[in-house]
C-alpha positions as CSV (number, residue, x, y, z in Angstrom):
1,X,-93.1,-65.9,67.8
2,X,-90.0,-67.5,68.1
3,X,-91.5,-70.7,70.0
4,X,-93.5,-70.7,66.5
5,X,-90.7,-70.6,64.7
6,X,-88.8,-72.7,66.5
7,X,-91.2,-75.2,66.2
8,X,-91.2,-75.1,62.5
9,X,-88.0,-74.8,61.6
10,X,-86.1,-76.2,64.8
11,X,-83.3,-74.1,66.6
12,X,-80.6,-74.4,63.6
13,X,-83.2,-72.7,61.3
14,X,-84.0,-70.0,63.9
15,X,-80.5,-69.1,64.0
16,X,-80.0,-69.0,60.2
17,X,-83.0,-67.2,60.0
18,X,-81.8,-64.4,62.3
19,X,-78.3,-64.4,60.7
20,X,-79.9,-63.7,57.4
21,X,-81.9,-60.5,59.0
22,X,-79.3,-59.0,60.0
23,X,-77.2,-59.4,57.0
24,X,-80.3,-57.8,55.0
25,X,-80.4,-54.7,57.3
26,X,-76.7,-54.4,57.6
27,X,-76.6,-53.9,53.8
28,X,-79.8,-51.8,53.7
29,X,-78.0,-49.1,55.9
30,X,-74.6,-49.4,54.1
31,X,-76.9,-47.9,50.9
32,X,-78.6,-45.4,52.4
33,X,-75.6,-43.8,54.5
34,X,-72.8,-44.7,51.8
35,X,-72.2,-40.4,51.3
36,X,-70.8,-40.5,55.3
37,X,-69.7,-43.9,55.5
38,X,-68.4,-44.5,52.1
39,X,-66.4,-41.1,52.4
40,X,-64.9,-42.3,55.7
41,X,-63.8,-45.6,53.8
42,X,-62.4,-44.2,51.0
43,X,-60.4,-41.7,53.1
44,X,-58.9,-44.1,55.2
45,X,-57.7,-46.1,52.5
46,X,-55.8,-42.9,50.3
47,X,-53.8,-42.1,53.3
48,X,-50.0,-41.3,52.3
49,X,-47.8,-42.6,54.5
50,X,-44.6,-41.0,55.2
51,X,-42.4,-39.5,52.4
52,X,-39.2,-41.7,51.3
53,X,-35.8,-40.6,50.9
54,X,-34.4,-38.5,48.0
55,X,-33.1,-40.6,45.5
56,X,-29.8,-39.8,43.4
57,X,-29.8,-37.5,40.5
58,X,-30.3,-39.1,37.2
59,X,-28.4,-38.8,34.2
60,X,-28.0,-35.5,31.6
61,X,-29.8,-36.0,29.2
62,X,-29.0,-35.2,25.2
63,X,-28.4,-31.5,23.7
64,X,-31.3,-30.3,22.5
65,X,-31.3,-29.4,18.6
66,X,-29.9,-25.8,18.2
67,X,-32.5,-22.6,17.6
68,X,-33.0,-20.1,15.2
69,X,-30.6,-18.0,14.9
70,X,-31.8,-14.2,16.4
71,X,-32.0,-11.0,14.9
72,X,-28.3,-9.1,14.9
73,X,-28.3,-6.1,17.3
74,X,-27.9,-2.8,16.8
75,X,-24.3,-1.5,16.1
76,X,-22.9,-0.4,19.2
77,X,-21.3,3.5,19.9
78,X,-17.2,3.5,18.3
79,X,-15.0,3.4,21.2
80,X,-12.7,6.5,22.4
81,X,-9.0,6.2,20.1
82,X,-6.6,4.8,22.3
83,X,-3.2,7.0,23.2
84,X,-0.5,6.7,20.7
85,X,2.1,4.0,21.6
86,X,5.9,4.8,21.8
87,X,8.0,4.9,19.1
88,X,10.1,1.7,19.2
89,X,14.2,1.7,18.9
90,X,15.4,2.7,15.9
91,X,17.2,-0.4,14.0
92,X,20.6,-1.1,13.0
93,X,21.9,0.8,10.3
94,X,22.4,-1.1,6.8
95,X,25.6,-1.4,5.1
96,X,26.9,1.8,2.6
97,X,26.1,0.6,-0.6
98,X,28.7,0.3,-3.3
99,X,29.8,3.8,-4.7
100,X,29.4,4.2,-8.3
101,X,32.2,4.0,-10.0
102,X,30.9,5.1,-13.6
103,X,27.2,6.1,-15.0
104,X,25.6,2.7,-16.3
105,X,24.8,2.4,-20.1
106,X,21.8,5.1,-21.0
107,X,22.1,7.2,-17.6
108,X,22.0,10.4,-17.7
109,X,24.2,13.3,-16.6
110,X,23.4,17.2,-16.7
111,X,24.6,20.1,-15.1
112,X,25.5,24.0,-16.4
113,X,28.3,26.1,-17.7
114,X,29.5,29.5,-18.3
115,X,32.0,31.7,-19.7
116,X,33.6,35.4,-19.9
117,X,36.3,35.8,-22.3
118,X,38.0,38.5,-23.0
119,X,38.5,40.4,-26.2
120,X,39.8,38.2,-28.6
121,X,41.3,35.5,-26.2
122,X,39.5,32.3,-25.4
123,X,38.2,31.0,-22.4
124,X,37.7,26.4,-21.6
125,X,34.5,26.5,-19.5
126,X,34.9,23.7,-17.4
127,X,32.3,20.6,-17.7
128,X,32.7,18.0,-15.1
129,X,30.9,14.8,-15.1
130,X,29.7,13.8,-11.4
131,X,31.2,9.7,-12.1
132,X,33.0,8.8,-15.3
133,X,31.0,8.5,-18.5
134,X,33.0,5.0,-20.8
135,X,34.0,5.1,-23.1
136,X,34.2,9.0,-23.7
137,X,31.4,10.6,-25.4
138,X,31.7,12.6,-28.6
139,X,31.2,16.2,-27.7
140,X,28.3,18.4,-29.9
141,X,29.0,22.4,-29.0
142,X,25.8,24.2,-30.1
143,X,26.9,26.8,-32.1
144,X,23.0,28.9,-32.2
145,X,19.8,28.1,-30.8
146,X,17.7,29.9,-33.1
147,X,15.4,28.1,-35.7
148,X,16.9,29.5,-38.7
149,X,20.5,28.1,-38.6
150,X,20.5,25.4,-36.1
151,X,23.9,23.3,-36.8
152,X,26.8,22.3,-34.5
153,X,30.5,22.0,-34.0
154,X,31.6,17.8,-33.5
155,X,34.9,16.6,-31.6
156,X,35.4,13.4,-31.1
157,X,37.2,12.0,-28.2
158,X,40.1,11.2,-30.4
159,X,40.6,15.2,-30.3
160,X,40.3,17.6,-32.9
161,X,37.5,19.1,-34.7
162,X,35.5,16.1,-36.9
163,X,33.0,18.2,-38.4
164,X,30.0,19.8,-38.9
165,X,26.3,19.2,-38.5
166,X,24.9,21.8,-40.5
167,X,21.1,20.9,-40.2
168,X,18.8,20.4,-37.6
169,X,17.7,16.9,-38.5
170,X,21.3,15.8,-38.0
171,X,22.0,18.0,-34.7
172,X,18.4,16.5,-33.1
173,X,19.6,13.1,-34.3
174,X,22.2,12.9,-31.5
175,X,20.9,16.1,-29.1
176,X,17.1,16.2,-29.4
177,X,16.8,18.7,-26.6
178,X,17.2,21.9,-25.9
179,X,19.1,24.9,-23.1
180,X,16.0,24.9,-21.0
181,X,15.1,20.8,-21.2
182,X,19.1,19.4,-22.3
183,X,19.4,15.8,-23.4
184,X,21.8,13.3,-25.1
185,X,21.4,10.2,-27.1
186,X,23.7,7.6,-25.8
187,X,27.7,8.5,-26.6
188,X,27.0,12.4,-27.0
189,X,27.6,15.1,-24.6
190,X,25.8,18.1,-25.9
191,X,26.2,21.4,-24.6
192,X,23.9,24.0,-25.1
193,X,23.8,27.5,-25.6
194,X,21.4,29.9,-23.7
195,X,20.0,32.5,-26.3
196,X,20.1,35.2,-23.5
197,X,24.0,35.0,-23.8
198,X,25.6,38.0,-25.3
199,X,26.3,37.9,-28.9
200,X,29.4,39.7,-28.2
201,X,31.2,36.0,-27.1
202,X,31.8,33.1,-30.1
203,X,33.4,29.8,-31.5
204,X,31.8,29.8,-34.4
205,X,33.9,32.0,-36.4
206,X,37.3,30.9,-34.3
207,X,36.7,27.3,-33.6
208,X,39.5,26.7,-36.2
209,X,41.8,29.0,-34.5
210,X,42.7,26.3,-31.7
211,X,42.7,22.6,-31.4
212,X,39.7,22.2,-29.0
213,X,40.5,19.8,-25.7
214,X,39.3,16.4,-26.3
215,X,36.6,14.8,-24.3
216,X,37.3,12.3,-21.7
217,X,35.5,10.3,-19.5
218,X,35.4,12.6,-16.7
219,X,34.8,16.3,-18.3
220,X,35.1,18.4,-21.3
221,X,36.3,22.1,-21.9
222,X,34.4,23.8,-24.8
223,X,36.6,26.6,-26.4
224,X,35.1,29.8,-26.2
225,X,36.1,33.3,-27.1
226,X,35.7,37.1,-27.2
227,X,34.7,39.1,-30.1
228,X,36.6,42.1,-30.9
229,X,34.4,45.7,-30.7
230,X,32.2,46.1,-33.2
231,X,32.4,42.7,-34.8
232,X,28.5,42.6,-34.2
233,X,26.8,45.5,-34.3
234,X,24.3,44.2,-31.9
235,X,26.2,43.0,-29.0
236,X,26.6,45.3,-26.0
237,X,29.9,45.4,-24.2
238,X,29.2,42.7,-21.7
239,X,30.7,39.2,-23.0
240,X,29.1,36.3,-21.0
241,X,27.9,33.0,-22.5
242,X,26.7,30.2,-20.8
243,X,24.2,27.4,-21.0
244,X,23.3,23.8,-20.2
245,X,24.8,20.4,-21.0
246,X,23.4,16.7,-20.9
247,X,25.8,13.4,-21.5
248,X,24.2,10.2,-21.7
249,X,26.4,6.6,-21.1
250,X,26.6,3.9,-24.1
């Protein structure tokens, strides 16, 4: 076979002819076994080689946008109430103020009297004002509480009696209070007479016997005096008067 073929196509042709064969067969079982062979191929080729070195850490990247706000928890348990602390040091003490040396305009003064005269002789309750009252107030001396005859006696700190005031409009003009509540408009020192005094002690009906003290800015003495037995049939035999008084600055 191969002389024939030599012969026909010479030895170059033999040669190519054989080359070409081969070739045809080598690709026929490449096909048909490509599951095996084509694995063993494509294996060979993924191998990893060996694992490089770490490299360096990159760079932080940007805050993320902030979330939702979450729910608010539950109020927790009060806590135990701490020990009281020590009292700190007590600080300097301040300066005395300035004493007063005389009740401002419109202040107020009261305070209480009393008096036991005997029969027919007169007795100067003192009234003391706790600071000076200026200029001196005009003294009003009650002369009855009751509603029917309200009126008082008027001395003026000039001294002697100045007068009446024989009705109640012109008495709560200038003393609108009273023995249990006393007051004073502004320049008057009114003294009041407690209706639980005994009857048997006066200055209505003797006020005129005596020049009454004047009234000054640091007290007044109201003249009062005894009644003789049986003057008034309804006194008893004690003879006590007393009161309250109220003096109020210009």
């Amino acid at each position: 076979m191969f002389s024939i073929l030599r012969n026909r196509f010479g030895v170059p042709g033999v040669i190519s002819v054989i080359a070409l064969v081969f070739a045809m067969l080598g690709g026929a079982y490449a096909a048909t076994d490509s599951g095996k062979g084509g694995d063993a191929t494509a294996s060979a080729k993924a191998k990893k080689g060996p694992r490089g070195p770490k490299g360096p850490k990159g760079d932080t990247g940007p805050a993320g946008p902030a979330g939702p706000q979450g729910a608010a928890g539950a109020k927790g348990d009060a806590g135990a109430k701490g020990d009281t602390g020590p009292i700190g040091p007590q600080g300097p003490i301040g300066p005395a103020g300035p004493f007063v040396k005389e009740v401002p305009s419109d202040g107020t003064l009261k305070g209480v009297w009393a008096a036991s005269p005997d029969e027919a002789e007169f007795e100067y309750p003192p009234i003391t004002f706790a600071f000076p009252i200026s200029p001196a107030p005009t003294a009003y001396i009650m002369a009855e509480p009751g509603d029917e005859a309200t009126f008082a006696f008027k001395i003026a700190p000039s001294g002697g009696t100045s007068g009446f005031l024989a009705s109640r409009e012109e008495v709560e003009a200038v003393c609108p209070g009273g023995p249990a509540e006393p007051e004073a408009e502004p320049g008057a020192l009114c003294i009041y007479l407690d209706p639980a005094s005994s009857p048997s002690v006066s200055f209505v009906s003797s006020i005129t016997d005596v020049t009454p003290p004047k009234p000054t800015p640091f007290g007044f003495s109201a003249p009062y005096k005894g009644l003789p037995a049986g003057a008034n049939p309804a006194a008893g035999d004690g003879r006590v008067a007393y009161g309250t008084w109220a003096v109020t600055a210009e």
